[in-house]
N, C-alpha and C positions, 0 to 999 in steps of 0.2 A: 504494500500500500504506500503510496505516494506522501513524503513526508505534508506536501504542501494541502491535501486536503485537509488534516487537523487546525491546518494553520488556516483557510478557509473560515474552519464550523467556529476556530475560537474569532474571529474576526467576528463573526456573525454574531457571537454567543456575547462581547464585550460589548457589540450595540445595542442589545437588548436588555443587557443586564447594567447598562448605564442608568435606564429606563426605570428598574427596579433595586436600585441603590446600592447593588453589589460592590461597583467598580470603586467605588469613593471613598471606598476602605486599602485600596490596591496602593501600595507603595508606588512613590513616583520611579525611583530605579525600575522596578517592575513593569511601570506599564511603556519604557524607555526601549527597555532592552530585552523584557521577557517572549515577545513575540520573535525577535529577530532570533533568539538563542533557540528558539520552538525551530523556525525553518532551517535551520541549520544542523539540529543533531540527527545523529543517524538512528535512528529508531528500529532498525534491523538487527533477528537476531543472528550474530556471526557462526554459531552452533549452536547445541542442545544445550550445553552445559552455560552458556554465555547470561548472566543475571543483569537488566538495565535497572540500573537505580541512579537517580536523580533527584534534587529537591522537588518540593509541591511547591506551587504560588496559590498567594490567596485565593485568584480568579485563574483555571487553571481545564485543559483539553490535555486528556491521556489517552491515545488509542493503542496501545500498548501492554503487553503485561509487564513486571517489573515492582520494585521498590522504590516510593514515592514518599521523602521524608519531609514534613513541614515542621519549621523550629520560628516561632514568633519573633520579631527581633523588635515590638513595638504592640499594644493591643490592637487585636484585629477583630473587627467584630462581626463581619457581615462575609464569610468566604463561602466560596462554592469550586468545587472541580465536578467538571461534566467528564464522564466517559464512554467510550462509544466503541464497540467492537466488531469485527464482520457481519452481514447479516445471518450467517449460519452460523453464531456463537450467543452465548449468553455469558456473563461477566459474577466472577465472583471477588469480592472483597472482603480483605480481613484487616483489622486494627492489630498493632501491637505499639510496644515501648512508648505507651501514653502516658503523658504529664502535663494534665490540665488539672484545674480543680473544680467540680460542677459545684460544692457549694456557694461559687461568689458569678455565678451566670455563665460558666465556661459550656459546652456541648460539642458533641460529633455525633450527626445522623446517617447515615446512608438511606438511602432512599432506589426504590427497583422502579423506575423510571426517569425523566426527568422534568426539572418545573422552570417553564420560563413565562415570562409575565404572569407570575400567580397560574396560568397554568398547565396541567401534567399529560403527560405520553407516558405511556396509553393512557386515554383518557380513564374515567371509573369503570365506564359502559362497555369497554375493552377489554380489560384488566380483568383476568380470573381470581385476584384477589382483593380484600375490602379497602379502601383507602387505608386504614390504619395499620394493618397488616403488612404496610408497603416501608413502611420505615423500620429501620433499628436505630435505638436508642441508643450509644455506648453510656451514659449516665444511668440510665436504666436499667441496663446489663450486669448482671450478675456474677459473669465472667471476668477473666481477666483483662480477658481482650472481649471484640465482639466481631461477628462475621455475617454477612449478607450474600444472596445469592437475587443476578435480576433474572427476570422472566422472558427478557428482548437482551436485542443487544445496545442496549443502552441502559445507563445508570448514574447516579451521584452522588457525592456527601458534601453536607451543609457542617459549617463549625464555626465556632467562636470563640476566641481566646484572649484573657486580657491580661498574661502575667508575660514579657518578655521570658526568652529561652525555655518556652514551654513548648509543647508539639505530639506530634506523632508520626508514625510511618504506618502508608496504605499499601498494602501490596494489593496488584491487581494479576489475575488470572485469567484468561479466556478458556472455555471450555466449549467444544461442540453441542449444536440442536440442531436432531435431526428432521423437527420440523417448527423451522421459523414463524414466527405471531408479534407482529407488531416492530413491525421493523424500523429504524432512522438510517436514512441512507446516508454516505459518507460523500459522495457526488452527487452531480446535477448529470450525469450520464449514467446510462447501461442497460442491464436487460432483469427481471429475476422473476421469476416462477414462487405461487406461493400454493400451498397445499394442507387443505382441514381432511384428516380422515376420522370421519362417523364423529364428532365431537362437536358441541353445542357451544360454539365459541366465533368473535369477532376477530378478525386480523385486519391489520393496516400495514402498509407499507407508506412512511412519511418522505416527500423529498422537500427540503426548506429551501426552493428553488420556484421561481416559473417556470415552466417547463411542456414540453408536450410527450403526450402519451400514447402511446400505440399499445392495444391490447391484441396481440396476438391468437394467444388462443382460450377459452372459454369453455370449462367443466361443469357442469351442475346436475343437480339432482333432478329438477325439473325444467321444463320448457314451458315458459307463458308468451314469450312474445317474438315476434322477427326482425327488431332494428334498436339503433343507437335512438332512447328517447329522452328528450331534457328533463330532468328531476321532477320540476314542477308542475308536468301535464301527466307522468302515473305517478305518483307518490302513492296511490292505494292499490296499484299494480305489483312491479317488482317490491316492494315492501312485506305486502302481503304472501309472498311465495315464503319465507322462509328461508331462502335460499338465493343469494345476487349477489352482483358485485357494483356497488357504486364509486364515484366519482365524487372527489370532494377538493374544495378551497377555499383559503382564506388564510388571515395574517397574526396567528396563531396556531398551537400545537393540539389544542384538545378538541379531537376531530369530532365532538357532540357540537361545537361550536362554531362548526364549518359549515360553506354554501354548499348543499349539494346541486354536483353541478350536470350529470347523468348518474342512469344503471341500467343494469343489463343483467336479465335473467333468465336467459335463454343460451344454449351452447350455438360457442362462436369458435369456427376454424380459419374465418379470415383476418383480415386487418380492419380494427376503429378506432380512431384518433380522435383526438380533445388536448384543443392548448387552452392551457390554465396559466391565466398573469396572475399569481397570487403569489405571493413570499412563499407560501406551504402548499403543496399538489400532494393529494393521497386517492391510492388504490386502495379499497376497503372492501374485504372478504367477507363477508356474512352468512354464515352456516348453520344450519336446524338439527344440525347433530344427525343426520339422517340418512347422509351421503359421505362419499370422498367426492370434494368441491378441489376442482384446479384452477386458476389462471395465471397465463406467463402473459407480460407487458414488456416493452423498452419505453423509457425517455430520455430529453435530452433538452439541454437547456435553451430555455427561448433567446434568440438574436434579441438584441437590441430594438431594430423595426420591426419585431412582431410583439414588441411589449404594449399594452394598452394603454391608451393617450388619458389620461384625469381630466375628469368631467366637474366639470363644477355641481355642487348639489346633487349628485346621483350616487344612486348605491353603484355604480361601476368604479366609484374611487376603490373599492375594496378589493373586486379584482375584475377580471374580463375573460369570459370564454370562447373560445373559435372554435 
């Protein structure tokens, strides 16, 4: 993987989280030089036995497995590391050699998803488990340490620290899934297949991209209809099958809070396309437990002149479909 994509999602990830008051805690060295040191290392492992370990920063993108040590050199109160792993991986995290103190407001959460503007991937209505279920607490933890497993391949941990030379080390691990649910892509390009066998569950695949989409080919359990139709004229159609795959956008991550912008619930062996000008483009699986549902899609990111012109006073400033 391409060092420069991480360096991408955290560009992306500082402008939104400017937004929501992370970055304002970020040391000025940090936000000088932390990026340039990101495109620069080599993040490959050179053998098996090869261990990357590196400092954490406050505001911080690991796609990576490796040992990640953060040591406070000032109080930091507002930090977040996003991590993000292939889409056929799922991320597991472990704390050790922590030295904060939760009695004076110090914490480390991990969390199996991630939160950006207030909010979360997978959304709830995604997610086979309950919101609260989705965090670890280490102050709450019983343990010495504490350890997390996400559900996708994406993840985070939130922390705050206010004693200088305090800290900890995350190690991060990638682990195989052999079948992917709620995906964040690492690019605005490519192709990926996703696959529910017999199980009563939603899948997304997120690209925080405009972008167009080509849905290749199309599995279902049922067949109700014969064409690509806008959201808005069957919402009591493909909805009501149990079983579709929709089209969704907007400038946000928690796809309950997106436009839908097609679906399709009927098997498709050709090509349908839909450019989406939205910051976020998602393919959404939706499955009735009842079948093995397949669909394989490509996208790729929109040119410049096919991005949508801002309209004054119209719901098109949010995003624009082709």
């Amino acid at each position: 993987m391409s060092v420069a994509l991480p360096a991408q999602l955290l560009l992306f990830l500082i402008s939104v989280s400017s937004r929501m008051g992370l970055s304002r805690y970020t040391e000025d060295n940090e936000a000088s030089d932390g990026l340039y040191s990101l495109l620069n290392l080599d993040q490959k492992r050179e053998s098996e036995d090869f261990i990357f370990r590196r400092p954490l920063r406050c505001l911080d993108m690991l796609a990576t497995d490796g040992y990640f040590t953060f040591v406070a050199s000032r109080p930091q109160l507002a930090c977040a590391a996003f991590i993000i792993a292939e889409p056929n991986e799922i991320i597991s995290l472990e704390l050790s050699d922590v030295s904060i103190d939760c009695s004076t407001g110090d914490f480390i959460k991990m969390f199996d998803g991630w939160v950006l503007k207030g909010e979360k991937f997978p959304s709830s209505r995604d997610h086979p488990l309950p919101l609260y279920q989705r965090y670890t607490d280490y102050c709450s933890s019983t343990a010495a340490g504490a350890t997390s497993r996400s559900s996708q391949n994406v993840a985070m941990i939130f922390f705050r620290i206010h004693n200088p030379d305090s800290g900890f080390t995350l190690t991060v691990k990638k682990l195989h899934n052999p079948f992917p649910c709620n995906i964040m892509s690492q690019s605005p390009e490519g192709s990926f297949t996703m696959v529910m066998p017999h199980q009563r569950r939603n899948c997304s695949f997120s690209i925080i991209y405009p972008v167009e989409i080509r849905l290749t080919e199309l599995s279902l359990g049922q067949a109700k209809s014969n064409e690509l139709t806008p959201q808005r004229q069957v919402w009591s159609g493909c909805s009501g099958s149990g079983d579709y795959v929709e089209l969704l956008g907007g400038n946000g991550v928690d796809t309950s809070k997106m436009f839908p912008v097609a679906d399709l619930c009927f098997p498709l062996s050709g090509l349908a396309q839909v450019k989406i000008g939205c910051d976020n483009s998602v393919v959404r699986l939706v499955s009735s437990g009842n079948y093995i549902n397949r669909v394989s899609f490509q996208y790729r990111l929109l040119e410049h002149n096919e991005l949508p012109k801002t309209r004054e006073n119209s719901l098109d400033n949010v995003c624009s479909v082709e």
